[in-house]
C-alpha positions, -999 to +999 in steps of 0.1 A: +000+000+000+014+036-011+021+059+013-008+081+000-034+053+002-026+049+038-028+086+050-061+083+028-071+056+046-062+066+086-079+101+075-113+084+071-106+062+101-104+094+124-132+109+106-158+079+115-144+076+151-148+112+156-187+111+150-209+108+182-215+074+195-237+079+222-207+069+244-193+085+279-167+072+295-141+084+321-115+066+349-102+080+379-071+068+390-064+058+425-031+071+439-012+045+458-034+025+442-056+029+474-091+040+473-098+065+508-135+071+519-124+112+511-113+103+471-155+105+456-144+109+420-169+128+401-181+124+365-198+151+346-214+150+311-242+165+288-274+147+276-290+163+251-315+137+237-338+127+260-355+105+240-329+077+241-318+052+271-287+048+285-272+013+298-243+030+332-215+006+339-197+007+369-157+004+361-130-013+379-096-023+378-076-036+413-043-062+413-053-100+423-043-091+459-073-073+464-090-089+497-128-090+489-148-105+466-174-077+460-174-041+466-197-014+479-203+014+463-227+046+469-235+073+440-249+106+445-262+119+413-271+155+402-294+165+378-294+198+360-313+227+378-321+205+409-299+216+442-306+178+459-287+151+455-297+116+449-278+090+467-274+051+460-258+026+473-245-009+454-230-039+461-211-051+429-200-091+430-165-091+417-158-127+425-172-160+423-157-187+458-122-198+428-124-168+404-124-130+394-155-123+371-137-098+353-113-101+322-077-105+336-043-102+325-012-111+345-026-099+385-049-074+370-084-075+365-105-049+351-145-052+357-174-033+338-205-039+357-241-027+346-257-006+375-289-012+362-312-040+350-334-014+331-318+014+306-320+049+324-336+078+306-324+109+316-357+133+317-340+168+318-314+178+291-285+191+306-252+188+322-256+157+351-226+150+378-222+117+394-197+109+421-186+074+436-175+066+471-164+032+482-184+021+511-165-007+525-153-013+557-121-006+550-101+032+544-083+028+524-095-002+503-061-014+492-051-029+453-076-008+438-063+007+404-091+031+388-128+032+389-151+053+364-182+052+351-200+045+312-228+055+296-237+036+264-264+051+244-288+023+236-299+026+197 
C-alpha cells in the first residue's frame, strides 16, 4: 500500500471515530493504588436527547491481591437545575468462591458492571454529575487501580 493510500485511509478512520456514538466514559485513577473514603471521583457530562436510554456501567480495575470479593459502592447523582442530591448505594460481586469475574491479564483484572437491570432515561437535558465513594469497611480499600463510570447510548 502507497504511502498516499494509507494517510487516505487513517484520515477516514479518524473521521468515523470522531462522530458521536452515544458513548461517555471516564477513569479515575487511585493514587497508591488505594481507594480513601475522602477520594469520591466525580463524573460530569451532557445529555441532550432525552428520548434515548442509557445502559451505566460501573468500572474497575484492582491487582489479584485485592481482599474482597465484592465491593460497595454509593452514587450521589445531580441533575441539572435541581440543588438535591440523589444518593445510591450498590453492592457489585466481583468474585465467584475460585475466580475473578472480570477479564484478567497477568494480577490485573479490570470489571465493567451494569448498574442497572433497566436502561435509564435521563428526563431533563443538561449537564448531570455523578460521584462514587467506596463504602466498604475498610479506608483505604487497598489494590484498587481506577474506577469510572460509562454510559452507552442504547440505539
Amino acid at each position: 500500500m502507497s504511502a498516499q493510500k494509507l494517510i487516505g485511509a487513517l484520515l477516514i478512520f479518524f473521521m468515523v471515530s470522531c462522530e458521536e456514538t452515544g458513548l461517555y466514559e471516564k477513569v479515575v485513577f487511585m493514587p497508591g493504588h488505594e481507594w480513601a473514603y475522602a477520594n469520591k471521583p466525580s463524573f460530569s457530562f451532557e445529555i441532550k436527547d432525552t428520548s434515548s436510554s442509557y445502559q451505566v456501567y460501573f468500572l474497575i480495575r484492582h491487582s489479584d491481591a485485592y481482599e474482597y470479593n465484592n465491593i460497595w459502592i454509593t452514587l450521589n447523582s445531580q441533575m441539572p437545575g435541581d440543588s438535591v442530591q440523589q444518593y445510591q448505594k450498590f453492592e457489585i460481586p466481583l468474585a465467584t468462591s475460585n475466580r475473578w469475574l472480570g477479564s484478567g491479564m497477568d494480577d490485573i483484572y479490570d470489571h465493567r458492571v451494569l448498574l442497572y437491570r433497566e436502561p435509564v432515561k435521563f428526563r431533563k437535558p443538561g449537564a448531570y454529575t455523578i460521584s462514587i465513594a467506596q463504602d466498604m469497611r475498610v479506608d483505604p480499600l487497598k489494590q484498587v487501580f481506577n474506577v469510572g463510570l460509562r454510559l452507552e447510548k442504547i440505539k
